[in-house]
C-alpha positions as CSV (number, residue, x, y, z in Angstrom):
1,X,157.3,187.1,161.0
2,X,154.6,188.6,159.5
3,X,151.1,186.7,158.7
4,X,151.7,186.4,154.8
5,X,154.7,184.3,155.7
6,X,155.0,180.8,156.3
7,X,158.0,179.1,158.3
8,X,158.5,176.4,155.9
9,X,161.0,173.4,156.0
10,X,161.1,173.0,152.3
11,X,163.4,175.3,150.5
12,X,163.7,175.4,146.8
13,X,166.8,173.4,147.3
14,X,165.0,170.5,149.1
15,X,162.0,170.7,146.7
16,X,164.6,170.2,144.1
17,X,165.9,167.5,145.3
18,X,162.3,165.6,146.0
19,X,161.4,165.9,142.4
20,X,164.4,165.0,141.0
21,X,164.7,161.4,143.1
22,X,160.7,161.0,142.7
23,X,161.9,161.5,139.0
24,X,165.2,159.4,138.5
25,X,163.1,156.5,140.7
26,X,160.6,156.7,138.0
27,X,163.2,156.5,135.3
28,X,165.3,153.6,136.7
29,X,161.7,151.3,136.8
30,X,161.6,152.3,132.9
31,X,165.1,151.5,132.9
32,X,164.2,147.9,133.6
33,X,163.3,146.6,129.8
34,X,160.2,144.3,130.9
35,X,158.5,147.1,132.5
36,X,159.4,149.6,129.4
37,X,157.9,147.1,127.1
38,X,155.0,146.5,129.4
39,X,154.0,150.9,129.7
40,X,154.6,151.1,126.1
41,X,152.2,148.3,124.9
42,X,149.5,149.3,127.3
43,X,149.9,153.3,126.6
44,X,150.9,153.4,123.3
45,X,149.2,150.3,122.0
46,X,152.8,148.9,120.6
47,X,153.6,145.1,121.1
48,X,156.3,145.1,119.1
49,X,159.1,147.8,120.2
50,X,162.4,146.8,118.1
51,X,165.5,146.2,120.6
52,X,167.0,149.2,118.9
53,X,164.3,151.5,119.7
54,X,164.5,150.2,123.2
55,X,168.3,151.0,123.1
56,X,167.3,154.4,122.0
57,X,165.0,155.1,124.8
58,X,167.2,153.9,127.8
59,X,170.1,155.8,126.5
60,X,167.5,159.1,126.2
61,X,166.1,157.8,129.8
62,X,170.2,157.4,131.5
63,X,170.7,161.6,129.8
64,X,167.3,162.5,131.5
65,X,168.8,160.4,135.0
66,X,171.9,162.8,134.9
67,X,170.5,166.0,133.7
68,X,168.5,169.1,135.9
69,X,164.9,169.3,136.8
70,X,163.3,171.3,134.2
71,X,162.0,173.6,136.4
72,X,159.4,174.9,134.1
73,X,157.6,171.5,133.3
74,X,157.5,171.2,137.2
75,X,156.4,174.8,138.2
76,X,153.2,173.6,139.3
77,X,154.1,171.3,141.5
78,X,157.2,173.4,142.8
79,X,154.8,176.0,143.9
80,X,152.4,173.6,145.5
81,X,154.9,171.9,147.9
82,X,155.9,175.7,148.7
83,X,152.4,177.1,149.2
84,X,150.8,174.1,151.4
85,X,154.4,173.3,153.1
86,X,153.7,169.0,152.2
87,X,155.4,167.1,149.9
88,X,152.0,164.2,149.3
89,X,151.8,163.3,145.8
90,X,148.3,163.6,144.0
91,X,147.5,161.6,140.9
92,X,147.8,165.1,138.7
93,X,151.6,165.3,140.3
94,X,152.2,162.0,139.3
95,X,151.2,162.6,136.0
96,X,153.9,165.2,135.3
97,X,156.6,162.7,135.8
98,X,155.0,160.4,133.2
99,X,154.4,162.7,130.6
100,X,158.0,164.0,131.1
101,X,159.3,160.5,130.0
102,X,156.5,160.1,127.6
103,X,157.9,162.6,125.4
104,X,160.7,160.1,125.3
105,X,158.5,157.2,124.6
106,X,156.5,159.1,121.9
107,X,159.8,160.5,119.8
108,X,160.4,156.5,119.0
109,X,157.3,155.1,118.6
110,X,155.9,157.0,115.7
């Protein structure tokens, strides 16, 4: 092994797989309509989400559950967990899953 390399146990597979459960976790708490309502009145100022709207954004929020990490709005992270070989979550990590599913949010509240 030379000194540039690092014997890691996190292959991109495994990084993957972290980000996509920390993701779908995040999704099924928005999946819960009390706590939907609750984000979108305190982020987005809106008290008064219509049930249809909130129908909208779960169905958007189940597609996002089954579908790939997007790879490209996680690079950052990706490469973090690769570099430093640890998986700890900072507050700027978090944020990436938020604003993933606040693109969600935002396409029904305007």
């Amino acid at each position: 092994m030379s000194i540039n390399e690092v014997n890691t146990q996190w292959t991109d597979e495994r990084i993957l797989e972290l980000v996509r459960k920390l993701r779908n976790d995040l999704i099924k708490d928005f999946l819960d309509e009390r706590h939907l309502k609750e984000y979108v009145a305190s982020q987005f100022r809106v008290n008064d989400l219509s049930q249809i709207k909130i129908e909208f954004i779960k169905r958007d929020l189940k597609e996002l559950l089954i579908s790939p990490v997007n790879t490209n709005h996680y690079q950052g992270l990706i490469d973090q967990i690769r570099e430093t070989d640890s998986a700890g979550l900072t507050e700027t990590n978090e944020t990436l899953f938020y604003k993933e599913l606040e693109l969600i949010f935002k396409k029904y509240m305007y």
